[in-house]
C-alpha positions as CSV (number, residue, x, y, z in Angstrom):
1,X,113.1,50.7,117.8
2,X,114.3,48.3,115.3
3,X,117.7,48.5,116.6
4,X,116.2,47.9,120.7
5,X,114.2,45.1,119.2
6,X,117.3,43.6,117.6
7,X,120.0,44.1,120.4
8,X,117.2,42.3,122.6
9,X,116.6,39.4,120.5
10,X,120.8,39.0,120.2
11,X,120.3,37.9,124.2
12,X,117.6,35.8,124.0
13,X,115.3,38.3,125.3
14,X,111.7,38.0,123.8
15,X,109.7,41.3,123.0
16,X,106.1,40.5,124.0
17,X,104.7,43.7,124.2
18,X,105.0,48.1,123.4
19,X,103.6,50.7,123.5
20,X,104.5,54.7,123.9
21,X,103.9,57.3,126.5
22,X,103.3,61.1,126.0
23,X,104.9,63.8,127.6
24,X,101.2,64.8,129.4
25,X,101.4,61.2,131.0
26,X,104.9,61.0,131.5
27,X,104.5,64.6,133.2
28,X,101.2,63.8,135.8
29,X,102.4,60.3,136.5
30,X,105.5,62.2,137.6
31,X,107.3,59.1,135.5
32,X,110.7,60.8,135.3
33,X,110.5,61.8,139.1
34,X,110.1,58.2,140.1
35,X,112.7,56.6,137.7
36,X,115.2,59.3,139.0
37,X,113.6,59.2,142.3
38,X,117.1,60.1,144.4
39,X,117.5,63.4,142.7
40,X,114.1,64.3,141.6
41,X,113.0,63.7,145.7
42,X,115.0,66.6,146.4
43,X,113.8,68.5,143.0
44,X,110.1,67.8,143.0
45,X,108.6,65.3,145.0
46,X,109.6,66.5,148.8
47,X,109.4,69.9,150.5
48,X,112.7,71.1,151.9
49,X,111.6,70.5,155.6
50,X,110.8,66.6,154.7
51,X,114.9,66.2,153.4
52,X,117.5,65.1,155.3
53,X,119.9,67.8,155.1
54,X,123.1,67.8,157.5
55,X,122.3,71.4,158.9
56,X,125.7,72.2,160.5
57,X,126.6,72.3,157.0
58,X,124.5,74.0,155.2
59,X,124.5,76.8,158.4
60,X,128.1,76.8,157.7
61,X,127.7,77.1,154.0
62,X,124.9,79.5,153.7
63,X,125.5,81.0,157.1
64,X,121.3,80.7,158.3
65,X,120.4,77.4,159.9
66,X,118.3,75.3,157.6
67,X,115.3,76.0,160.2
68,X,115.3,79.1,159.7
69,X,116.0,79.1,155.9
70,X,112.7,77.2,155.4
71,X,110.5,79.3,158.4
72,X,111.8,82.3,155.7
73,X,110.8,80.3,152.3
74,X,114.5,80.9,151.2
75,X,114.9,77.1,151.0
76,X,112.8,75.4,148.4
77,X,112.5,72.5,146.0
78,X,113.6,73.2,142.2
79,X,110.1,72.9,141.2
80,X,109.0,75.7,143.8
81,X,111.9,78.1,142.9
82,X,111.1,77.8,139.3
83,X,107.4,79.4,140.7
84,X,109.1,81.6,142.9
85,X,111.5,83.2,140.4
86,X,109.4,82.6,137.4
87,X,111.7,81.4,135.4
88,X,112.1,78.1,132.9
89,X,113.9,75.4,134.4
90,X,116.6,76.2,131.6
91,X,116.9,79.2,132.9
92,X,117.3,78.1,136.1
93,X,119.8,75.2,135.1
94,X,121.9,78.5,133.5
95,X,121.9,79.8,137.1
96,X,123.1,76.5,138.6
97,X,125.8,76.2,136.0
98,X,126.8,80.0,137.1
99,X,126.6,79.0,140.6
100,X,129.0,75.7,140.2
101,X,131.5,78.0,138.6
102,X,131.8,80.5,141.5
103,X,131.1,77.6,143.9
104,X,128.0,78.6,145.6
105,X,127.0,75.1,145.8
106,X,127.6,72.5,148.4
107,X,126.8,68.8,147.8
108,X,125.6,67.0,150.7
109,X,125.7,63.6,149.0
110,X,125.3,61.5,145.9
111,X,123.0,63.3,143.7
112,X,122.2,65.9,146.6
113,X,123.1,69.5,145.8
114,X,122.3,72.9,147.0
115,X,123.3,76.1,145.3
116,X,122.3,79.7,146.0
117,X,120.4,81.5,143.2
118,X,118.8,84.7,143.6
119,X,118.7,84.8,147.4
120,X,117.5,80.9,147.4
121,X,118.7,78.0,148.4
122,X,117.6,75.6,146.3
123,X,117.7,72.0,146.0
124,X,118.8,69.8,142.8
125,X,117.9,72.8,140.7
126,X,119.5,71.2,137.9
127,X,116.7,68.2,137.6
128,X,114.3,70.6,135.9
129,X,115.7,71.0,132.8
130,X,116.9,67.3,132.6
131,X,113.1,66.5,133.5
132,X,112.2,69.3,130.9
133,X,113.3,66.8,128.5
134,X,111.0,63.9,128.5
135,X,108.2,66.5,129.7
136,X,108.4,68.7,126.6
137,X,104.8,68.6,124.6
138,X,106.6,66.6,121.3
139,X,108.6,64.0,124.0
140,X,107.4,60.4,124.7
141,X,108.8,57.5,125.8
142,X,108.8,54.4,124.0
143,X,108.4,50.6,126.2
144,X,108.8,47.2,125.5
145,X,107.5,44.1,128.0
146,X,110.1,41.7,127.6
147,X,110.8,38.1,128.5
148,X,113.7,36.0,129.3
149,X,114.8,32.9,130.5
150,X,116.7,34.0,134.1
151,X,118.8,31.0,133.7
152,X,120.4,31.7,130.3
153,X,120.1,35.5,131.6
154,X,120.3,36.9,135.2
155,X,118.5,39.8,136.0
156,X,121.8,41.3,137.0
157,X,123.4,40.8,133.5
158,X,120.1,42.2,132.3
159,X,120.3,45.3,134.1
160,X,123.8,45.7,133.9
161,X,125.0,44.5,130.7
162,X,121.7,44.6,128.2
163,X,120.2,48.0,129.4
164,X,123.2,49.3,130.8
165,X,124.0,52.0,133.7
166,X,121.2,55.0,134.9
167,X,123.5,57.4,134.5
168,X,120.6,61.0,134.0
């Protein structure tokens, strides 16, 4: 905290407020989820029949059309197949890291995978874990409310430079 606070106060920026949030709050405000929104939207937050997959290729790559993939529940959310296989979502990051070895994994986009685990076809199933992280009983995330003078500091150099890339 002391080095945040410090790095902050090197640009000018003003630390007016803090506070901390626990993982039971971080977990039902879905916190994570929203901050990693483009990947946890395919994870957690939508249904497979509410994405917009490309389904000539995932017919082509699975070889079932994605209609009938979800009409069969064989195409589910990582938060579902974690439910559906019973299984942690480290051990179900250990079957997506099998699964980009052998290659059973298409990516239809930036930070929108597929893979096939255990007669599924599962969406980001990768997130889990990383969301596992802040969601863990001893996690919690620590805030600051900041201000800072936009003209000495744009919000672009803020984002950019001070906090630096979003890179889960």
């Amino acid at each position: 905290k002391a080095l945040v606070k410090q790095r902050l106060a090197d640009e000018g920026i003003q630390v007016v407020g803090e506070g901390a949030l626990g993982a039971a709050e971080i977990d039902e405000k879905r916190l994570i989820d929203q901050h990693y929104y483009a990947i946890a939207s395919k994870a957690t937050l939508l249904k497979p029949s509410e994405l917009p997959v490309p389904e000539d290729k995932f017919e082509a790559f699975f070889g079932v059309s994605f209609q009938d993939a979800i009409a069969q529940g064989t195409a589910v959310n990582a938060l579902d197949a974690c439910k559906k296989l019973d299984c942690t979502a480290d051990e179900l990051r250990a079957e997506w890291r099998a699964v980009c070895k052998s290659g059973d994994m298409i990516k239809f986009g930036g930070g929108f995978y597929c893979g096939k685990i255990k007669g599924l076809q599962i969406f980001n199933p990768f997130f889990m874990a990383m969301r596992a992280v802040y969601t863990s009983s001893t996690a919690k995330l620590i805030y600051f409310d900041v201000e800072f003078d936009q003209r000495q500091l744009s919000w672009a150099a803020f984002r950019g430079e001070v906090l630096g890339p979003t890179d889960p």
